[in-house]
N, C-alpha and C positions, 0 to 999 in steps of 0.2 A: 220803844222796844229795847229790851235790853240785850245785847249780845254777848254770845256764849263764843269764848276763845276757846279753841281745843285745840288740842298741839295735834302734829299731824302724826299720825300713828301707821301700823301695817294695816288695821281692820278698816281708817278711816280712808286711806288710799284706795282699798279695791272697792269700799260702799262707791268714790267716785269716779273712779274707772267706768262701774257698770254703769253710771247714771251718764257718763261723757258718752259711750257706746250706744246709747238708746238712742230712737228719733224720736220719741214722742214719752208722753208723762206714764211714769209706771208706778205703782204701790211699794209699797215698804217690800210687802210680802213676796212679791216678784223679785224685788232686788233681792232678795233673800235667798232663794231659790234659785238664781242663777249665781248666787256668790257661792252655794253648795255647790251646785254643777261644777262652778271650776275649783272646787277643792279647799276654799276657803272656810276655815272654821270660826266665823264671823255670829253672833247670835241675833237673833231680831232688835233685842232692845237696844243693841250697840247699832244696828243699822237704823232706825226712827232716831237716835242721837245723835249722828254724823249728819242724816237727812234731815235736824232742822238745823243743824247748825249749819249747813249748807247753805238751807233759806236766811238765816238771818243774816249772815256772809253777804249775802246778793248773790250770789252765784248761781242758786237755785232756786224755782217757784214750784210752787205749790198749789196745786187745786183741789176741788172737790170735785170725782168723777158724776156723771149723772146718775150713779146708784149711792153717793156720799161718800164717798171711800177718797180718804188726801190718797192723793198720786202727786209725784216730784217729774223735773225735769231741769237736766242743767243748762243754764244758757250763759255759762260762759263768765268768766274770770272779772269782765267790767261791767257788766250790766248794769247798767245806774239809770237809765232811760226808763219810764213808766209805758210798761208795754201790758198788750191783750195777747189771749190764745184762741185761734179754729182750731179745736180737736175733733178728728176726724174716732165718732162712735164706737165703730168695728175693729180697726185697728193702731188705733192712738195717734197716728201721725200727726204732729202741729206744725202752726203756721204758726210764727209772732206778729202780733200786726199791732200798728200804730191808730189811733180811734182820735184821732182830734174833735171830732164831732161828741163824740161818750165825755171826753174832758171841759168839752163845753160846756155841755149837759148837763155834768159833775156840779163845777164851778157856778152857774146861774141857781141850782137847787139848792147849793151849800146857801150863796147869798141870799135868794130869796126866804130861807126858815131860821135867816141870822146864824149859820154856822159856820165856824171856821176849823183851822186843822182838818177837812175831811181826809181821807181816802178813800178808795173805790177797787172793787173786781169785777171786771166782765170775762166772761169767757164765755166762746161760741163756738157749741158742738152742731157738727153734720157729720156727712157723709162724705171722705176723699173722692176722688175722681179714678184710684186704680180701685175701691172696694164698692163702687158705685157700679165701675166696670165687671167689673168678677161678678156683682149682682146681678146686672144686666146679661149675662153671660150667661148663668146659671136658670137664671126665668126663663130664658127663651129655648135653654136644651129642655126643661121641662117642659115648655109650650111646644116644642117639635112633637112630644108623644100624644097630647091633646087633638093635634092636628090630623085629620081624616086622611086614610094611606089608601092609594090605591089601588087596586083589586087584582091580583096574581089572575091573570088568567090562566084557564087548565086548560087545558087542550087534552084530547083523548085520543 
């Protein structure tokens, strides 16, 4: 992979700003939109430039959301470890998790079809445990209206 130096700029400072402030992996187009909100005159194309140079840095990864869309997340200054993400569906929260078994996995299918040099992407979407929560929360005030109420007595 060839990587692209860029000197550090004002547009490239705030692309990672909003990408430090995130929890979880967000789009070009988001970062975008939230670099307008804070007043930043930053243009798209200059932010997809900063965000892969980020990626090829290390600093940042990059995935593909479950509808295809790269989304970025920063993990930080040394990341040199081959990590996975749980990104949670609904509201992007990630976990970085370590997969030594997926490496294994890797490793025996590279050797067994004679290949070398591999590399590899897993990424594992669900559902967080606070938007699992809110889910569950929300069904069941719906399921309270489903539920038989009972009967006002009148009295006369």
């Amino acid at each position: 992979m060839v990587t692209t130096k860029q000197r550090m700029t004002v547009q490239g400072g705030a692309v990672r700003s909003v990408l430090v402030d995130g929890d979880g992996f967000r789009s070009a187009q988001d970062i975008h939109a939230t670099l307008r909100l804070r007043g930043k005159p930053v243009g798209l194309s200059t932010v997809y430039r900063h965000l892969q140079s980020l990626v090829e840095q290390g600093v940042a990864d990059v995935i593909q959301s479950p509808d295809g869309e790269a989304t970025y997340r920063y993990c930080g200054e040394t990341t040199s470890a081959h990590h996975h993400h749980l990104v949670c569906r609904k509201c992007g929260h990630t976990e970085e998790v370590k997969a030594r078994a997926v490496e294994r996995w890797a490793a025996e299918i590279a050797s067994k079809f004679d290949f070398s040099d591999v590399d590899h992407t897993v990424e594992i979407f669900g559902t967080c445990a606070s938007c699992r929560g809110t889910a569950e929360e929300s069904a069941s005030t719906a399921d309270e209206g489903l539920r038989p109420q009972p009967m006002e007595s009148k009295s006369k």
